[in-house]
C-alpha distance (Angstrom), angle and dihedral (degrees) to the residues before:
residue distance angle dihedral
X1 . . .
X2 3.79 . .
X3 4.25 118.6 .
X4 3.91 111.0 -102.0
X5 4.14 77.0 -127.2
X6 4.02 86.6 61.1
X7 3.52 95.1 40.5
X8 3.66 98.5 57.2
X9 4.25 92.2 39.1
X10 4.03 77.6 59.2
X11 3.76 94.2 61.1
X12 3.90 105.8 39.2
X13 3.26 125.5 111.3
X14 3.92 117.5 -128.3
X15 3.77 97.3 -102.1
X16 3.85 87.3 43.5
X17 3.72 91.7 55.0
X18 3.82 95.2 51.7
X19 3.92 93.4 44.9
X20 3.65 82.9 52.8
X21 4.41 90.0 49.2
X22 3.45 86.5 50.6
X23 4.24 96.5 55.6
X24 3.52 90.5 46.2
X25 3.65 97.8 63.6
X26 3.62 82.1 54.0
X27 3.78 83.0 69.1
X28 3.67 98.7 25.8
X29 3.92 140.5 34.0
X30 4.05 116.7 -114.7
X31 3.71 96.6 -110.4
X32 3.95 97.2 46.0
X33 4.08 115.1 126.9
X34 4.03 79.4 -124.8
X35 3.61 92.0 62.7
X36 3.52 94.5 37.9
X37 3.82 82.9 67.0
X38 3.29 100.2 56.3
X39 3.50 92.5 45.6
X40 3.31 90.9 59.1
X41 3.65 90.9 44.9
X42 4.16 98.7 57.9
X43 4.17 79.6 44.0
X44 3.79 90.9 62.3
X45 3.50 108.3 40.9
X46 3.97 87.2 116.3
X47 3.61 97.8 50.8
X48 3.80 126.3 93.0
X49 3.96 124.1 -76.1
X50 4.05 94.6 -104.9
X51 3.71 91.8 57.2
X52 3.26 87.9 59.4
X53 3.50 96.9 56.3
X54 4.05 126.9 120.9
X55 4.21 78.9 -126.0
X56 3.59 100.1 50.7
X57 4.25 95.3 36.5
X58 3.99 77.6 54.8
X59 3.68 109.2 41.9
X60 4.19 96.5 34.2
X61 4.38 100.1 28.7
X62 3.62 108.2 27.4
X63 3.98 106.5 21.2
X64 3.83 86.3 160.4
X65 4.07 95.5 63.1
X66 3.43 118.3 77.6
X67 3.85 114.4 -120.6
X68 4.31 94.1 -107.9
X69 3.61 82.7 54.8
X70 3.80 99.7 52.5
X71 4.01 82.6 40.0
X72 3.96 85.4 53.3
X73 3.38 94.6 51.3
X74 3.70 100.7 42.2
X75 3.88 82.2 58.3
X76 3.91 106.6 45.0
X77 4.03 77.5 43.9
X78 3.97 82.7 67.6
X79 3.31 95.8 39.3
X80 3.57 87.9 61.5
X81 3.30 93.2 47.2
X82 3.82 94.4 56.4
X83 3.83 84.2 59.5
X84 3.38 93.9 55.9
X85 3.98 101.3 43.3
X86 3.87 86.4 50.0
X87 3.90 96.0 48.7
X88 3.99 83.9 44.3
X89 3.64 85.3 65.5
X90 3.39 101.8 48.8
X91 3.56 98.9 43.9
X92 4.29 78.4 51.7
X93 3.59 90.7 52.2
X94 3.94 117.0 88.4
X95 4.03 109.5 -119.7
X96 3.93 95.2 -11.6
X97 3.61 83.6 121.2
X98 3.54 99.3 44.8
X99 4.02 86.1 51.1
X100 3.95 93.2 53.4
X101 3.68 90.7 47.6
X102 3.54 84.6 57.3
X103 3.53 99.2 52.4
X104 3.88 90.4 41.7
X105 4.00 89.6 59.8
X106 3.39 93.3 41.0
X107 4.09 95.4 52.6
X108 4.35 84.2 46.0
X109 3.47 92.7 50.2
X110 4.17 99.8 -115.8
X111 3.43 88.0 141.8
X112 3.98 100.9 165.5
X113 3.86 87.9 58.2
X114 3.52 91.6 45.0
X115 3.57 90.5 60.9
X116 3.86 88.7 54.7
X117 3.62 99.5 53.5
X118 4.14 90.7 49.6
X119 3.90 85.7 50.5
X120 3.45 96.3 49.7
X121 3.53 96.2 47.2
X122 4.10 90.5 37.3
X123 3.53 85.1 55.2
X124 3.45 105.1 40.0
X125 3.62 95.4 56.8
X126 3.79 96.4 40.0
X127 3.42 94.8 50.1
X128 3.90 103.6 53.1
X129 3.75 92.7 53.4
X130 3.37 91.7 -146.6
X131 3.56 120.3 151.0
X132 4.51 117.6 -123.8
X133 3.65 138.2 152.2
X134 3.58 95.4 -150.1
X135 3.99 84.2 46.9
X136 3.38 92.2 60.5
X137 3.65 101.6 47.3
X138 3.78 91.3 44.7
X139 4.23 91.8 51.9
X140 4.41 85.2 48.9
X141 3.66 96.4 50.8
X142 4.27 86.5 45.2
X143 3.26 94.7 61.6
X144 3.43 98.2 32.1
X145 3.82 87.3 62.3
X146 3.94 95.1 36.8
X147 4.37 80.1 57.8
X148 3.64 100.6 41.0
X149 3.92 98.7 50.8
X150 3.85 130.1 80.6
X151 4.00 88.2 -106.2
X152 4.00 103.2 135.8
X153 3.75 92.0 -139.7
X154 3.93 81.6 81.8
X155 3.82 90.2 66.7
X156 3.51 93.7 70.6
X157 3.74 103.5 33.8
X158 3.96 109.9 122.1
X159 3.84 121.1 -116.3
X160 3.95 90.4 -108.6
X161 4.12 89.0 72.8
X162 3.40 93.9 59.8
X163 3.51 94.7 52.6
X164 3.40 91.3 39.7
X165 4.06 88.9 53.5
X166 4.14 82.8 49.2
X167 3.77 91.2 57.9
X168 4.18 99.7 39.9
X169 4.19 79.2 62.5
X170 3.74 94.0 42.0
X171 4.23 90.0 46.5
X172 4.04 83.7 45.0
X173 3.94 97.1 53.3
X174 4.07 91.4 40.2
X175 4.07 90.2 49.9
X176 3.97 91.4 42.0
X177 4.05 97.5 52.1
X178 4.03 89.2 40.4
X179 4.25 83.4 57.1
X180 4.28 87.3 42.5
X181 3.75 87.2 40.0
X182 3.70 87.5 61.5
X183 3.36 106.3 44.3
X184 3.83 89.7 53.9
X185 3.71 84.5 58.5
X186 3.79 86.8 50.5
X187 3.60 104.3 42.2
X188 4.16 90.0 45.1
X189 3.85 87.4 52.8
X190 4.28 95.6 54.8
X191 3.39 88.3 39.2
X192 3.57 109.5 34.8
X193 3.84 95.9 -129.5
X194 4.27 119.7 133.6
X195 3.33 107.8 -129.4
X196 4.29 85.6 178.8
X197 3.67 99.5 134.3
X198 3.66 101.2 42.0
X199 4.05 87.1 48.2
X200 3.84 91.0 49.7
X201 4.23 94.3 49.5
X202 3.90 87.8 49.1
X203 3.82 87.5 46.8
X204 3.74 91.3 54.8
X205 3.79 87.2 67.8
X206 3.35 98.8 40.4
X207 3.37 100.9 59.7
X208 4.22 86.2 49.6
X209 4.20 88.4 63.2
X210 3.95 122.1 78.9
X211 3.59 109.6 -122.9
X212 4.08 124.5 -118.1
X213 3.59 127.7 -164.5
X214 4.28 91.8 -83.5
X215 4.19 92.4 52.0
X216 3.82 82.1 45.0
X217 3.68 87.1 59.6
X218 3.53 99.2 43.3
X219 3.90 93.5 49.6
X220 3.78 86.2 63.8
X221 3.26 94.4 45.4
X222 4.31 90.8 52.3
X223 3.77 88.3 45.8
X224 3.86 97.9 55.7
X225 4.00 84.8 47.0
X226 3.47 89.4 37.5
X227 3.35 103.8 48.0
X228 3.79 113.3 5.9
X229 3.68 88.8 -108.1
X230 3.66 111.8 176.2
X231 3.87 97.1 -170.1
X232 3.74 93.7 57.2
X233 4.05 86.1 46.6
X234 3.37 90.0 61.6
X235 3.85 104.1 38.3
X236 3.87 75.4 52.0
X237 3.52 96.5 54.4
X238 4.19 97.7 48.4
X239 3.50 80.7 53.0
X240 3.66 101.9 57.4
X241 3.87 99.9 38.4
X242 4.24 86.6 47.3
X243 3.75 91.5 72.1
X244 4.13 91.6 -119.5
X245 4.27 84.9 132.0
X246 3.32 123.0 78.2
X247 4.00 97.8 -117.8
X248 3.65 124.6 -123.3
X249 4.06 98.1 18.7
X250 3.62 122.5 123.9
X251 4.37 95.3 -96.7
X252 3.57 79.2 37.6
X253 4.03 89.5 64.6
X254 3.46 100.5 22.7
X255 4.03 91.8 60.2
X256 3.85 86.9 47.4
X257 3.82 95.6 52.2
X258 4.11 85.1 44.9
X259 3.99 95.3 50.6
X260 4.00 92.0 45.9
X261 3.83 93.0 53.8
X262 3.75 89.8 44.2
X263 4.36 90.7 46.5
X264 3.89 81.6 62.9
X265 3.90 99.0 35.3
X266 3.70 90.1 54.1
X267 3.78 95.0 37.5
X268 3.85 91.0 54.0
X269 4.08 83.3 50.4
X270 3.55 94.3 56.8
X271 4.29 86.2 -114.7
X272 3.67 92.2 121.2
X273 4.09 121.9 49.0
X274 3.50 102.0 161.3
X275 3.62 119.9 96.2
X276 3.89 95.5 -157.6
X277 3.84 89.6 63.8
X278 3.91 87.7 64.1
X279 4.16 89.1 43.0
X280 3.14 100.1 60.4
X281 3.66 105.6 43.4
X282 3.78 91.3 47.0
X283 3.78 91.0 47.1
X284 4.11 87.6 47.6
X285 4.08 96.0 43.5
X286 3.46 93.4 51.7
X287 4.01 96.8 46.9
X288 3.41 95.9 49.2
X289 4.12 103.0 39.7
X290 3.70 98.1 -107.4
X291 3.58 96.9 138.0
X292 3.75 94.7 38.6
X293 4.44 125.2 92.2
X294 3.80 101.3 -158.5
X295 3.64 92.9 -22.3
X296 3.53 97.5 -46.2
X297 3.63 133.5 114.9
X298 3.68 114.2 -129.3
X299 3.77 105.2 -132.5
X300 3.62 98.3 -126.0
X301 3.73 87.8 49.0
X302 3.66 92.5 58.7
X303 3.63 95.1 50.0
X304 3.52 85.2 57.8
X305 4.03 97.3 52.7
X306 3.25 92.5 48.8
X307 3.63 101.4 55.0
X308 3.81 82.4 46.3
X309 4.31 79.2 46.5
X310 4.45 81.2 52.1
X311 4.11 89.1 63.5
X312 3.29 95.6 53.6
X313 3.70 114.1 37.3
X314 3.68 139.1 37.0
X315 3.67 127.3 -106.3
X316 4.32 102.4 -82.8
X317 3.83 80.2 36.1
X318 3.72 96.0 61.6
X319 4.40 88.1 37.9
X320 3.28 86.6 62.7
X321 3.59 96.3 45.7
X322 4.21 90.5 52.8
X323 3.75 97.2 45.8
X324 4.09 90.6 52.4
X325 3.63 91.2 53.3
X326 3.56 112.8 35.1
X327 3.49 97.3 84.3
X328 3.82 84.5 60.8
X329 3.48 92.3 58.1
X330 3.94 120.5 105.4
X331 4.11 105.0 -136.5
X332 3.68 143.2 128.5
X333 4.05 92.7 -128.9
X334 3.67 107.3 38.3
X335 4.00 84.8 174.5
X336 4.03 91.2 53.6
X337 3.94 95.2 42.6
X338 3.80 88.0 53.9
X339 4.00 95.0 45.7
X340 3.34 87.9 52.7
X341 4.14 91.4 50.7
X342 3.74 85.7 44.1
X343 3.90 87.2 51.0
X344 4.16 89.3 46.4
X345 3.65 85.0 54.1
X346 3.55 96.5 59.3
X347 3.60 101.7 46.0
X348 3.60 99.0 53.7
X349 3.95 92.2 43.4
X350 4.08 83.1 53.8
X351 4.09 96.5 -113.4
X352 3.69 85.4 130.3
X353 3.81 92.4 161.3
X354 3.81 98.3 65.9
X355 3.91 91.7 46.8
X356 4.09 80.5 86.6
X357 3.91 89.9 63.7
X358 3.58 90.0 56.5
X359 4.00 108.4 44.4
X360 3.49 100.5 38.8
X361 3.92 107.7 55.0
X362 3.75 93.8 62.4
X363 3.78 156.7 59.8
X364 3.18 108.1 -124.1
X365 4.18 109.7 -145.1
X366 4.11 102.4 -146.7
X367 3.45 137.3 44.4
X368 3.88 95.5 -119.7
X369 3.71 88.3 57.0
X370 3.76 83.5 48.9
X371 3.14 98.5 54.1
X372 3.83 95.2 50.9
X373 3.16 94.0 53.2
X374 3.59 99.1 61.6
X375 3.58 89.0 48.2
X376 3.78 97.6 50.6
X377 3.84 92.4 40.9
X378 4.01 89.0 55.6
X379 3.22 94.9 51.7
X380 3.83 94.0 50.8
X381 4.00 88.9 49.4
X382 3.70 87.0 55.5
X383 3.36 98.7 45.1
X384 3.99 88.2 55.7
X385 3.73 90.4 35.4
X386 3.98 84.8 124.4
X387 3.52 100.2 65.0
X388 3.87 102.7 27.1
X389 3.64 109.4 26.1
X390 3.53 95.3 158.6
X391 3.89 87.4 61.8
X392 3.85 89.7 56.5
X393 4.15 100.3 48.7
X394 4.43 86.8 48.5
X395 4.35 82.7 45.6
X396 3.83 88.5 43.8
X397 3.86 98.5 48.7
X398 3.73 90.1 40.2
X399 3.77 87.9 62.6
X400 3.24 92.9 44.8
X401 3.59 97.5 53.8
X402 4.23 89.3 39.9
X403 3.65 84.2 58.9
X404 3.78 99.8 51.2
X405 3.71 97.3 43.1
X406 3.54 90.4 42.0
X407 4.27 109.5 41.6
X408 4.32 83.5 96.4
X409 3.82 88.3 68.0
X410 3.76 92.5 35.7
X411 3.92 127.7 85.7
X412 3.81 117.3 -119.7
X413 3.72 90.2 -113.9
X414 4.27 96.8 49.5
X415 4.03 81.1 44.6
X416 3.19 94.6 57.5
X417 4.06 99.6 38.4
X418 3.71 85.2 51.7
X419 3.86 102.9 46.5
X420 3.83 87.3 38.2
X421 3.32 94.0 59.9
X422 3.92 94.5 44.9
X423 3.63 84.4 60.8
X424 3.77 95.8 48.4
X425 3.80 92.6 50.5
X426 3.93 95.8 48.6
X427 4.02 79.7 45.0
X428 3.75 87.3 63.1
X429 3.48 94.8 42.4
X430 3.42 106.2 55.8
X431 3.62 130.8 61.5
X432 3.99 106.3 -141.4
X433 3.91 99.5 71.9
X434 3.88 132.3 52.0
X435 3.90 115.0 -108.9
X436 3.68 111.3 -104.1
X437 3.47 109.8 -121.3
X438 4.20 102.5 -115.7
X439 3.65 86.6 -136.5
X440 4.01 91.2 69.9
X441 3.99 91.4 54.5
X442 3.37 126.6 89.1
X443 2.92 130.2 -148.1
X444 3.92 103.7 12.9
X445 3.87 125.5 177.7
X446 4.09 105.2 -137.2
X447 3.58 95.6 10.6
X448 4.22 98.3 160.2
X449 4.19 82.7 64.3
X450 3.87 96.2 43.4
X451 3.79 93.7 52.9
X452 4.22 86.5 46.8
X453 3.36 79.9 57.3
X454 3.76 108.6 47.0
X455 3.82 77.3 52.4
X456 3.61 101.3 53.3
X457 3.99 88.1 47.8
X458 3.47 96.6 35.0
């Protein structure tokens, strides 16, 4: 088994690895047989598992240790590092260190400049009007630790900041259940779990809390997740391009990443028609990092952008668009991801006979990209269903079998997109039923194409 040292080495990026060199020598001196290990560490995150190994790094790098001290090492090494990812976060986290300053003065009795650092952060957030969950938590616990301290300033505080101190913690808890509250509904969708009783407890306290303008938010945001509510999508979406979040926070993000998954839900559901919707949330997520994780794009994230890229642009247009970001995207097969963009690209710009050139010369590393692929590569057999019909039976059992191994994994709502639009195509193919109109089904995966081709059969 791998070090936890080794293990995290593996998964940082460059620029995390040298902000992590440079902490150590805060701990550590350059030419140190410590730091020797973790340079040879960050040197060998390419090489196999076993040279890796505490073993190996002892018996083939530092013969002259003895293995518990290369074991020590490895784990003060991680120790360390635990330092530094949690001081990494705070340093990340808007006014945390304003707040423990604060509570530092406080505890050591520098009262006057304790008083400054709650202004300034009192202020600060007041004063922008700008609407945060982490805001909110951080101006509670301030004044909860400017009250609760021997700081004199307390003496003479009137009754109303104490209850207004009571209700900033109230306001937090109601805002952070609605945001928990949602994600159940979220996670229980994708993975078909009923999270109804946990909901309904957290509900019970909700409803106990008066709202403010952040559990406002967040109670749109839970009923478009909720209940596929359109209105609250787009009251949702004026807020987030206006600027009234603080950009780059965690709600910040996490309302981003909720509103592009729901753009394509309710696009594939017919919900949404207009084009500019798609625009300008694309346009705004990618500006401001929304669909990045340490500026990275998740793969399945940037299949999703770029079908919302598909709506909007033409087929160079949406080229261009894949080749400038790939190398931002976080996967195993760079070369596969982008085949399968490529292969994206041509269905939704109707070249449905290259898709084939695309999905079948690769192994594709996730089950999303899995997944599309047996959608897109259907659809292409179909389209040539003419000329190679044996092609499109072997594509259409395939899916059918994908699906039926696969619904487990699947969400109820991707399930039944996918399986509805199995039966739609095999609709259109044969000749003993009427052709559904696509219209009438909900939800539908690649709806735009199956009402093109109601149309052309129609």
């Amino acid at each position: 088994m791998l070090s936890k040292i080794v293990v995290l080495i593996d998964h940082l990026e460059a620029g995390q690895a040298q902000d992590l060199r440079k902490y150590l020598l805060t701990k550590t001196y350059d030419d140190s047989d410590i730091f020797k290990v973790f340079k040879y560490l960050v040197g060998s995150v390419k090489r196999k598992e076993e040279q890796k190994s505490p073993e190996y790094i002892h018996a083939k790098v530092f013969p002259k240790s003895s293995k518990k001290t290369i074991a020590n090492y490895l784990s003060l090494l991680y120790n360390w590092a635990e330092e530094w990812m949690a001081l990494e976060t705070v340093r990340q986290e808007e006014f945390t260190l304003d707040h423990l300053a604060q509570r530092w003065l406080n505890k050591n009795g520098l009262y006057h400049l304790a008083d400054q650092t709650y202004n300034r952060i009192e202020r600060s957030i007041t004063e922008e009007k700008k609407i945060d969950l982490h805001r909110s938590k951080i101006r509670a616990q301030a004044m909860f630790d400017q009250l609760f301290s021997n700081n004199p300033a307390r003496e003479v505080l009137p009754k109303e900041t104490y209850i207004e101190m009571v209700g900033s913690f109230r306001q937090y808890v109601k805002a952070k259940l609605l945001l928990i509250n949602t994600e159940l509904h979220n996670w229980g969708d994708i993975n078909n779990y009923d999270f109804e009783r946990c909901i309904e407890e957290n509900e019970k306290l909700i409803n106990t809390i008066e709202a403010d303008d952040t559990s406002h938010i967040l109670e749109l945001l839970l009923a478009m997740i909720k209940d596929n509510h359109v209105p609250s999508f787009m009251v949702l979406k004026d807020i987030l391009l206006s600027g009234r979040l603080v950009a780059g926070t965690r709600m910040f993000v996490i309302i981003g990443r909720y509103m592009q998954r729901m753009a394509m839900r309710f696009w594939s559901m017919g919900l949404i028609k207009d084009v500019k919707v798609m625009h300008d949330l694309l346009d705004f997520g990618m500006r401001t990092g929304v669909y990045f994780t340490n500026d990275r794009l998740p793969s399945v994230v940037f299949h999703n952008v770029e079908v919302q890229q598909c709506q909007i642009a033409d087929y160079d247009a949406t080229q261009l668009f894949i080749e400038q970001w790939i190398d931002a995207v976080a996967t195993e097969d760079p070369e596969a991801t982008q085949a399968l963009a490529t292969a994206q690209n041509c269905f939704y710009h109707q070249r449905y006979s290259e898709i084939h050139l695309y999905t079948g010369r690769h192994v594709f590393p996730t089950f999303n990209q899995k997944n599309l692929v047996q959608g897109l590569h259907l659809i292409a057999a179909f389209e040539n269903r003419e000329n190679e019909r044996q092609i499109y039976e072997i594509a259409l059992s395939s899916s059918q079998n994908f699906l039926k191994r696969n619904q487990q994994r699947m969400s109820k709502h991707l399930f039944d997109s996918y399986r509805n639009l199995i039966t739609f195509i095999k609709a259109a193919d044969g000749k003993k039923t009427a052709m559904p109109n696509p219209d009438h089904i909900s939800p539908l995966l690649y709806r735009k194409w199956c009402m093109e081709l109601y149309r052309r059969m129609e």
